[in-house]
N, C-alpha and C positions, 0 to 999 in steps of 0.2 A: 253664251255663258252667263255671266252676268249683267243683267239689263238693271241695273240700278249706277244711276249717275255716284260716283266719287262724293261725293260732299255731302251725301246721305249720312245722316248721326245712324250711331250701332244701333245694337238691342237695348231695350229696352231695361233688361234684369242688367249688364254692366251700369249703367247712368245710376241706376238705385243704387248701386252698391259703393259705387263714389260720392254719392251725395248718404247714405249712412255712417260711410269713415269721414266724412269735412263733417259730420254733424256729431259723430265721437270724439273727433278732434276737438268741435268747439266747444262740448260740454267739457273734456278734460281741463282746455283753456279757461273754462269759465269757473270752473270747481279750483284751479289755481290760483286766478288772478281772487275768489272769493275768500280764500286762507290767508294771501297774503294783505289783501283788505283788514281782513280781520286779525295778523300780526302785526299789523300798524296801526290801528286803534289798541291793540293791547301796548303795544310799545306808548303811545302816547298818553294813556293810561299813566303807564309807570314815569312816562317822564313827570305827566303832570304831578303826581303824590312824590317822585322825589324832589322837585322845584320846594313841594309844600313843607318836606321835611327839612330840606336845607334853610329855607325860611325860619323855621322853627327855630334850629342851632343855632341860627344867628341870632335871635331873638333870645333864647338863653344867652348865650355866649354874651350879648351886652350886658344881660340883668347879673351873669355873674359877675363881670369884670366892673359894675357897679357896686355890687356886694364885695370885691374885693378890695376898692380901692378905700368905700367907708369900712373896713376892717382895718387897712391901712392908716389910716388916720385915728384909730380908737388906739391901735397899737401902739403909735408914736406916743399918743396922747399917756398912755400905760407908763410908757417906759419914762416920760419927762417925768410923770407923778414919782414914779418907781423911786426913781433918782434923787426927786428932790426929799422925798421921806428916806431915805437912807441917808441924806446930809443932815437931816434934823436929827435923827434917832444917832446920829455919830455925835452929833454938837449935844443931845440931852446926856448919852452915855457919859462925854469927857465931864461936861457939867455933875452928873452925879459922882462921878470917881474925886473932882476936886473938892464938893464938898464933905465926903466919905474922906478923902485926904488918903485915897488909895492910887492918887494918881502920882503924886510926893514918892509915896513908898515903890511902886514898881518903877517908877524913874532911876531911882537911888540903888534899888538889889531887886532888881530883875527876877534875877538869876536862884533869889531865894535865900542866898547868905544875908546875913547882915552887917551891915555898913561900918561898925565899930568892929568886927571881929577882925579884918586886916591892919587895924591899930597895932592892936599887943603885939604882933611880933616885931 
């Protein structure tokens, strides 16, 4: 029958045809593993540009809260002046009304009557 020992490899056209599909395999493998290379450089990419943007904000975020706290102190400063000219302009006001001697008469009748007119009855 057959005069060929057992442990003889087959034909020929099978072994090609196995060594074509390990060799589509390892291209499909290698067309993978090359996407996913190249989605991890894009990912690192974008980590790297968001590290730089967050850098940035912080970098605002101090120069504002700089600018806000010398806002803070201009506004104090506002409000002490605000104040203390409103205590002058009160103390020039009364000062003008005593010498005008308008400050005598609304003491006296407010109200607008005059002072003598509750006598006669």
């Amino acid at each position: 029958m057959n005069d060929r020992p057992a442990s003889f490899p087959p034909p020929a056209e099978p072994l090609a045809a196995d060594i074509e599909a390990a060799t589509r395999r390892l291209m499909i493998a290698l067309d993978a593993l090359e996407s996913a290379v190249e989605r991890r450089r894009e990912a690192d990419r974008d980590e790297d540009e968001l590290a730089s943007r967050i850098q940035a904000l912080g970098a605002d975020r101090s120069r504002l809260a700089d600018e806000l706290d010398g806002s803070l102190v201009k506004s104090r400063k506002l409000e002490r002046v605000n104040r203390e000219i409103a205590e002058r302009l009160d103390g020039a006001i009364e000062t003008i009304r005593e010498v005008l001697g308008v400050g005598e008469h609304t003491k006296n009748g407010a109200n607008g009557e005059d002072d003598d007119a509750g006598e006669d009855e």
